[in-house]
PAVO-694516 format. One record per residue (C-alpha): x, y, z; residue number from 0; residue in one letter. Coordinates in steps of 0.2 Angstrom, whole numbers, plus 5000, padded with zeros to 4 digits. Last residue first. Layout:
BEGIN
<bafi><xx>X</xx><yy>Y</yy><zz>Z</zz><pos>NUM</pos><code>a</code></bafi>
...
END
This chain:
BEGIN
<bafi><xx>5090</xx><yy>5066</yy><zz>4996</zz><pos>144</pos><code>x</code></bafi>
<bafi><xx>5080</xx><yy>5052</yy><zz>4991</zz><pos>143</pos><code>x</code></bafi>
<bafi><xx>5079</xx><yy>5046</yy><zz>5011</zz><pos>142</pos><code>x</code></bafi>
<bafi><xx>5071</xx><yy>5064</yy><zz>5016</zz><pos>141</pos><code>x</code></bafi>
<bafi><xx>5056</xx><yy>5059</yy><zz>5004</zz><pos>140</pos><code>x</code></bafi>
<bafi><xx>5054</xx><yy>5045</yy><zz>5014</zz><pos>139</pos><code>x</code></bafi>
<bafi><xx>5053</xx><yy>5054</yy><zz>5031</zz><pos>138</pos><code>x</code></bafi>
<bafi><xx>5042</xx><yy>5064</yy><zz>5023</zz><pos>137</pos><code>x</code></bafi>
<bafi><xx>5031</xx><yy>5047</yy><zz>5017</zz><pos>136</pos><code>x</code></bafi>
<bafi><xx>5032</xx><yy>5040</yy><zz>5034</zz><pos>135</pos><code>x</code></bafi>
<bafi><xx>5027</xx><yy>5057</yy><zz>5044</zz><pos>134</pos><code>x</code></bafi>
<bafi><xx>5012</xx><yy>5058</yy><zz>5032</zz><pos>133</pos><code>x</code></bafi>
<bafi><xx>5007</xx><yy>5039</yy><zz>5036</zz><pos>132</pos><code>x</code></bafi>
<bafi><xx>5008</xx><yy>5043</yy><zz>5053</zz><pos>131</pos><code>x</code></bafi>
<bafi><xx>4998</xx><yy>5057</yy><zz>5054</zz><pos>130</pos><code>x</code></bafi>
<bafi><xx>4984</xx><yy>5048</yy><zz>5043</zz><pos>129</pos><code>x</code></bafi>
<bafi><xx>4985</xx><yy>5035</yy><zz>5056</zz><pos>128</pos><code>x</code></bafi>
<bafi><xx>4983</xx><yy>5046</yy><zz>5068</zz><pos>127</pos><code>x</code></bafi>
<bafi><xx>4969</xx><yy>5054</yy><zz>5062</zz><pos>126</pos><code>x</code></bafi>
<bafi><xx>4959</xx><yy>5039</yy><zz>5060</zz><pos>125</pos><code>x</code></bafi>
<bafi><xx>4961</xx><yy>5033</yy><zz>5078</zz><pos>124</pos><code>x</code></bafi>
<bafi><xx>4957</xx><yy>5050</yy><zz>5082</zz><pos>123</pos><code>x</code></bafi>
<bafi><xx>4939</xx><yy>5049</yy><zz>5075</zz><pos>122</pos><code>x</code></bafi>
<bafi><xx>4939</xx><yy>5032</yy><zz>5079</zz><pos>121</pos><code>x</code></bafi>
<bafi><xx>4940</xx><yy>5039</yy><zz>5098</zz><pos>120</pos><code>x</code></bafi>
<bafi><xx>4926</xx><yy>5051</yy><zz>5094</zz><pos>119</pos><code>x</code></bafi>
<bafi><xx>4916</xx><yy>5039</yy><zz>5086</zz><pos>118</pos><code>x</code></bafi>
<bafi><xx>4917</xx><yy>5027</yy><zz>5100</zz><pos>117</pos><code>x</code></bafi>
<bafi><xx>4914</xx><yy>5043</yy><zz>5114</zz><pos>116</pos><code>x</code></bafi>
<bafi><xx>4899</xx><yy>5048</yy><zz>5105</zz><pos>115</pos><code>x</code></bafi>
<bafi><xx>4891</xx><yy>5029</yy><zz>5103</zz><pos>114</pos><code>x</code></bafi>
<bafi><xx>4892</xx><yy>5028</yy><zz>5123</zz><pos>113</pos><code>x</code></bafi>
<bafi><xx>4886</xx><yy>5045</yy><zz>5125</zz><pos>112</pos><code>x</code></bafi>
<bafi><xx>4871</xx><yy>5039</yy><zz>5114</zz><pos>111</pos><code>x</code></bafi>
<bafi><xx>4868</xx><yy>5022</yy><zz>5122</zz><pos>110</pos><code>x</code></bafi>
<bafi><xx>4867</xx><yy>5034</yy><zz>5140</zz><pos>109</pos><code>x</code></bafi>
<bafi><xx>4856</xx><yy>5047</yy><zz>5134</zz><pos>108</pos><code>x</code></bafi>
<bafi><xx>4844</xx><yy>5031</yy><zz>5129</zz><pos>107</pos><code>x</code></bafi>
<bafi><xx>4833</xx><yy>5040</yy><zz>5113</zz><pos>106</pos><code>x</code></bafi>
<bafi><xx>4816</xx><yy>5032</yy><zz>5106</zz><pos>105</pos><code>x</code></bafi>
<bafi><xx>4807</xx><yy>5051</yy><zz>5109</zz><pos>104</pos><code>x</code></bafi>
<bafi><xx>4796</xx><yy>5053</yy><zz>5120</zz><pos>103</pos><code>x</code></bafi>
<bafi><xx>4776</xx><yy>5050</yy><zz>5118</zz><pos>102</pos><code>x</code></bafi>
<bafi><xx>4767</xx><yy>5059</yy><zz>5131</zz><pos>101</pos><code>x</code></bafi>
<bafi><xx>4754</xx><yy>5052</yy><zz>5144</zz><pos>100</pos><code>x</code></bafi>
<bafi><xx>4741</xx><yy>5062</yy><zz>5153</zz><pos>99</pos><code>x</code></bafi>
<bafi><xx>4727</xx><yy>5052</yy><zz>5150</zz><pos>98</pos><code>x</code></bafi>
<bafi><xx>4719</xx><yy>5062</yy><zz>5140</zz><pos>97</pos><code>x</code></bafi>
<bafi><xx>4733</xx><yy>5062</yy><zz>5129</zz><pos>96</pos><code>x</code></bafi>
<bafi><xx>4750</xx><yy>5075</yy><zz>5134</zz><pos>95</pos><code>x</code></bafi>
<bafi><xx>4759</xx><yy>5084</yy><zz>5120</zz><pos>94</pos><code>x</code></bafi>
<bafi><xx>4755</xx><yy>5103</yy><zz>5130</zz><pos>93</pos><code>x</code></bafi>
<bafi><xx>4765</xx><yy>5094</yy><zz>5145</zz><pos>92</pos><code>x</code></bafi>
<bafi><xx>4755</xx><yy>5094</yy><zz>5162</zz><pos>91</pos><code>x</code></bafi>
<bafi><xx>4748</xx><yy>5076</yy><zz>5163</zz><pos>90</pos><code>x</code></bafi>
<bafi><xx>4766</xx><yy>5069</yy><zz>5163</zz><pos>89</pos><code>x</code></bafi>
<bafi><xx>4765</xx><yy>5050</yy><zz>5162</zz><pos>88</pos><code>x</code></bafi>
<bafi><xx>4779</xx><yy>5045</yy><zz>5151</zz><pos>87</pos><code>x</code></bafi>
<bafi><xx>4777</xx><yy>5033</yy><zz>5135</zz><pos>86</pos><code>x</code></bafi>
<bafi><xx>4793</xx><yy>5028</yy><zz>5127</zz><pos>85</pos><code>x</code></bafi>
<bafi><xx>4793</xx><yy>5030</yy><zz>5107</zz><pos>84</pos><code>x</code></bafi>
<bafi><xx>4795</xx><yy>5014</yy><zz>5099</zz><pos>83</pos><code>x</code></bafi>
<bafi><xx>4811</xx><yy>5005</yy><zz>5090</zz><pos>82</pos><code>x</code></bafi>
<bafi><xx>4813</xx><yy>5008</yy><zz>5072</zz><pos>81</pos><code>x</code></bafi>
<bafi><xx>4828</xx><yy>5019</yy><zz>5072</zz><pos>80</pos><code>x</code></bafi>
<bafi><xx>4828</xx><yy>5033</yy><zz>5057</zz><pos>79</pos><code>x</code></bafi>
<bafi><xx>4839</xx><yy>5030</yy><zz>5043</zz><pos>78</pos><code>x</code></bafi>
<bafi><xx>4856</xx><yy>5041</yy><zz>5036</zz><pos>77</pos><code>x</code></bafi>
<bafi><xx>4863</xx><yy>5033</yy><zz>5020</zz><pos>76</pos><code>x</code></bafi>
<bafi><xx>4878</xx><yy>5026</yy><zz>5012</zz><pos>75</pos><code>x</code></bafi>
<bafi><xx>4890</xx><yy>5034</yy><zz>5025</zz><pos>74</pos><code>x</code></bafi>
<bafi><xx>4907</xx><yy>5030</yy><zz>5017</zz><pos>73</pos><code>x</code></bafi>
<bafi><xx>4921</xx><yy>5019</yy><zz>5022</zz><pos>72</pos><code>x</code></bafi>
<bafi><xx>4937</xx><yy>5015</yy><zz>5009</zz><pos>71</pos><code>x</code></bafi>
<bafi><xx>4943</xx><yy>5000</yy><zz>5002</zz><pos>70</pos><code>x</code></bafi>
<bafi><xx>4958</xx><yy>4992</yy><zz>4998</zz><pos>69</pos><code>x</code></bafi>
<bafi><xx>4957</xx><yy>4976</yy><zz>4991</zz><pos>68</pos><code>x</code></bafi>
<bafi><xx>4972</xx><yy>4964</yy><zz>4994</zz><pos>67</pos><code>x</code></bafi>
<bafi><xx>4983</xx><yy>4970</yy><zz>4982</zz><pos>66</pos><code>x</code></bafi>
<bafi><xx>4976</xx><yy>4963</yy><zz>4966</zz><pos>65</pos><code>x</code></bafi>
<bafi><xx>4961</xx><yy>4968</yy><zz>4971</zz><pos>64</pos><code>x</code></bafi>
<bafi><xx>4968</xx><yy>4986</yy><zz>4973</zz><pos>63</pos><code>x</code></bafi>
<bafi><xx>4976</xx><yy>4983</yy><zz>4955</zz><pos>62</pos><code>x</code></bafi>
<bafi><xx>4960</xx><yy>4979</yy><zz>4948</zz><pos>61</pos><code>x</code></bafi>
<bafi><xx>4950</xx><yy>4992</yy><zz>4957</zz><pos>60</pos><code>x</code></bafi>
<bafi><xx>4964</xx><yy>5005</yy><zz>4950</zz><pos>59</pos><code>x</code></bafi>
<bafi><xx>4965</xx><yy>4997</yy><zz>4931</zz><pos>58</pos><code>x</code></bafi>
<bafi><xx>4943</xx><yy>4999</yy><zz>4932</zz><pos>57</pos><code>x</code></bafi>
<bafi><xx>4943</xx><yy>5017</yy><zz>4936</zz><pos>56</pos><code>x</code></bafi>
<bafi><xx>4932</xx><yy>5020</yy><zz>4952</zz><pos>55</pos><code>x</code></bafi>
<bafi><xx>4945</xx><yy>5021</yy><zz>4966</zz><pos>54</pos><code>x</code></bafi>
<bafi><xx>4947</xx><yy>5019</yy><zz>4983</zz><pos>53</pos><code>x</code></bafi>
<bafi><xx>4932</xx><yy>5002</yy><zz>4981</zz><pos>52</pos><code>x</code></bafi>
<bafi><xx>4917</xx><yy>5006</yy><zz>4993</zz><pos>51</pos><code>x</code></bafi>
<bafi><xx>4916</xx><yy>4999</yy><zz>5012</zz><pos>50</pos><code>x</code></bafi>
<bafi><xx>4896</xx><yy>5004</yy><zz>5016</zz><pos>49</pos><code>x</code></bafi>
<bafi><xx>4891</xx><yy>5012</yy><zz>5033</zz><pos>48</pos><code>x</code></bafi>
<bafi><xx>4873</xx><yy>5014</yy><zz>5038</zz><pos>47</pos><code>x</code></bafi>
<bafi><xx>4870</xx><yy>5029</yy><zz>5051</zz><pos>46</pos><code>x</code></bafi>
<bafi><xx>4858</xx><yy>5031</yy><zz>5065</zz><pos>45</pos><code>x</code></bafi>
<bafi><xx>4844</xx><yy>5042</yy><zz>5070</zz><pos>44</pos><code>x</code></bafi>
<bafi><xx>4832</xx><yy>5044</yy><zz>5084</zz><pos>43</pos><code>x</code></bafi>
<bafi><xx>4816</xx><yy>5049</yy><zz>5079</zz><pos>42</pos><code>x</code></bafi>
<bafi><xx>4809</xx><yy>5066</yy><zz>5086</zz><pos>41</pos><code>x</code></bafi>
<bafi><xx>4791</xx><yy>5063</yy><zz>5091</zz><pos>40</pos><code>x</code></bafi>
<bafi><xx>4776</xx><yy>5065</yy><zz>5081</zz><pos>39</pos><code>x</code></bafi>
<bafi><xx>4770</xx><yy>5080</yy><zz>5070</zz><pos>38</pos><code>x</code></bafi>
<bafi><xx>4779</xx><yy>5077</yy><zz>5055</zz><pos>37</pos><code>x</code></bafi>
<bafi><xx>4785</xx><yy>5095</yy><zz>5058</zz><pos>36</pos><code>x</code></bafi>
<bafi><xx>4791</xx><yy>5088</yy><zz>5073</zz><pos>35</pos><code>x</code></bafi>
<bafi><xx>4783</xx><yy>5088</yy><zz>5093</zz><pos>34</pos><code>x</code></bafi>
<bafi><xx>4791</xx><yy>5078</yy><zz>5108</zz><pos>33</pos><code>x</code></bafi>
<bafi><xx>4806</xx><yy>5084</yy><zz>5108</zz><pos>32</pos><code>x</code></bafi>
<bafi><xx>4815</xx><yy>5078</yy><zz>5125</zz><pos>31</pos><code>x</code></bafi>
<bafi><xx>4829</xx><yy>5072</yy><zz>5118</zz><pos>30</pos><code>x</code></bafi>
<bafi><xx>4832</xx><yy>5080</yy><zz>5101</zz><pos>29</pos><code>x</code></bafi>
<bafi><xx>4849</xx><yy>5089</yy><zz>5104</zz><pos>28</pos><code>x</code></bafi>
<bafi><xx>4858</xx><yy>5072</yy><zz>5110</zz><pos>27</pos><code>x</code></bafi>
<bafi><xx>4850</xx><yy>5062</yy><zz>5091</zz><pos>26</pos><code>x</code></bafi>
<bafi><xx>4855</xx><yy>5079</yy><zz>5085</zz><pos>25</pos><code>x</code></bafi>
<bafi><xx>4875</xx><yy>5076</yy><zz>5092</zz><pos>24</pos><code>x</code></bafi>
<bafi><xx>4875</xx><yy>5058</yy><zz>5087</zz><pos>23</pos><code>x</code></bafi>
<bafi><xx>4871</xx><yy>5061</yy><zz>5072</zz><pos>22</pos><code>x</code></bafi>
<bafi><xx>4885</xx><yy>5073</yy><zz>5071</zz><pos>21</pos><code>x</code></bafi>
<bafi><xx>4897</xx><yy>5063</yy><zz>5080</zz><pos>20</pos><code>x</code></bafi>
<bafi><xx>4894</xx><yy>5048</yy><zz>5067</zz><pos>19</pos><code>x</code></bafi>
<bafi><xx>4895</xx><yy>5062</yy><zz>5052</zz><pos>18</pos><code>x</code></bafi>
<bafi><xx>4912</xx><yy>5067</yy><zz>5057</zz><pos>17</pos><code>x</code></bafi>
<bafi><xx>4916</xx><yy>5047</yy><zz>5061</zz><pos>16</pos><code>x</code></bafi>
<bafi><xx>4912</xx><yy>5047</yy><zz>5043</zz><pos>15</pos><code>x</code></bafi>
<bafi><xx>4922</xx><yy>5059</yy><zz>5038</zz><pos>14</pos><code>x</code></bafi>
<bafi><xx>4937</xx><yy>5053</yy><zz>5046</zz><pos>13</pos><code>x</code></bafi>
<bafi><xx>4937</xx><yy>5036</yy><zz>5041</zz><pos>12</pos><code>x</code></bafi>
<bafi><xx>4937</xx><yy>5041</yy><zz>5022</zz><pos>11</pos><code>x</code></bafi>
<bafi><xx>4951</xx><yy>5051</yy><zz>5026</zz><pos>10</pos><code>x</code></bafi>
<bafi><xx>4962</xx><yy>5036</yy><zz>5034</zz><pos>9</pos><code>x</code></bafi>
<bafi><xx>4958</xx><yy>5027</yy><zz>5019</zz><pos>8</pos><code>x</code></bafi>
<bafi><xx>4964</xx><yy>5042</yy><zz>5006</zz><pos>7</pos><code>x</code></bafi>
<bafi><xx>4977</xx><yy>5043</yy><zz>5018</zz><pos>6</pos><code>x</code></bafi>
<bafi><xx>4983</xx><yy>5025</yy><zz>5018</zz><pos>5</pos><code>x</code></bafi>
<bafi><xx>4981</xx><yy>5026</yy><zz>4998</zz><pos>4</pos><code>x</code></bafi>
<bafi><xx>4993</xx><yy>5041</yy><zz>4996</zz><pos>3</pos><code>x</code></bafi>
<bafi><xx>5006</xx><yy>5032</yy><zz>5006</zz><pos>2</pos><code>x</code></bafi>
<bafi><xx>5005</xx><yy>5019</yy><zz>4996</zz><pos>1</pos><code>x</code></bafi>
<bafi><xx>5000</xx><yy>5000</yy><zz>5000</zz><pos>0</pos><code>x</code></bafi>
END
């Protein structure tokens, strides 16, 4: 593998944990919103990630299977959770039925820190490697002097 390949790869990794955080960060936002423009309950959202090929031109995909198929990460879509909304007994809210229940939005503050603090630690573990890889090829570069 190039350099330029561990980067691209390293890249890929990066924007996506950037996407993760963000989701992550609107799911946090939305915990208590009980009323959208759809007019129900904020739903908590999650990512779908998909390897793809580094490159898109036949000689590089069949190079790269040659290689040991490099691949990259890429958010192929963003899809609400199916689980139900929690019921809470809270006769005041302005959401609440006549029996004072209020649908709540499918989130668990604590599965969402817990997916913050992954993405986030990707997130470096990405960037490190794409720091290492630009430390190895300037340190290559100071070789062919």
């Amino acid at each position: 593998m190039d350099f330029q390949s561990a980067m691209h790869i390293s890249a890929s990794g990066l924007k996506a944990n950037r996407v993760w955080i963000n989701v992550v960060s609107a799911n946090l936002a939305n915990i208590n919103t009980t009323r959208t423009a759809e007019g129900t309950p904020y739903k908590r959202r999650t990512l779908i990630l998909e390897a793809t090929p580094e490159q898109a031109d036949f000689q590089a995909v069949f190079n790269e299977a040659l290689e040991g198929q490099l691949e990259r990460v890429e958010v192929s879509e963003i899809v609400p959770d199916g689980r139900d909304f929690r019921m809470v007994y809270n006769p005041g809210h302005p959401d609440a039925d006549e029996e004072g229940m209020v649908l709540m939005p499918n989130i668990n503050p604590v599965e969402e820190m817990a997916n913050m603090m992954n993405a986030a630690r990707s997130y470096e573990a990405n960037l490190a490697a794409l720091n290492t890889a630009r430390q190895l090829a300037l340190k290559a570069l100071e070789l062919g002097r």
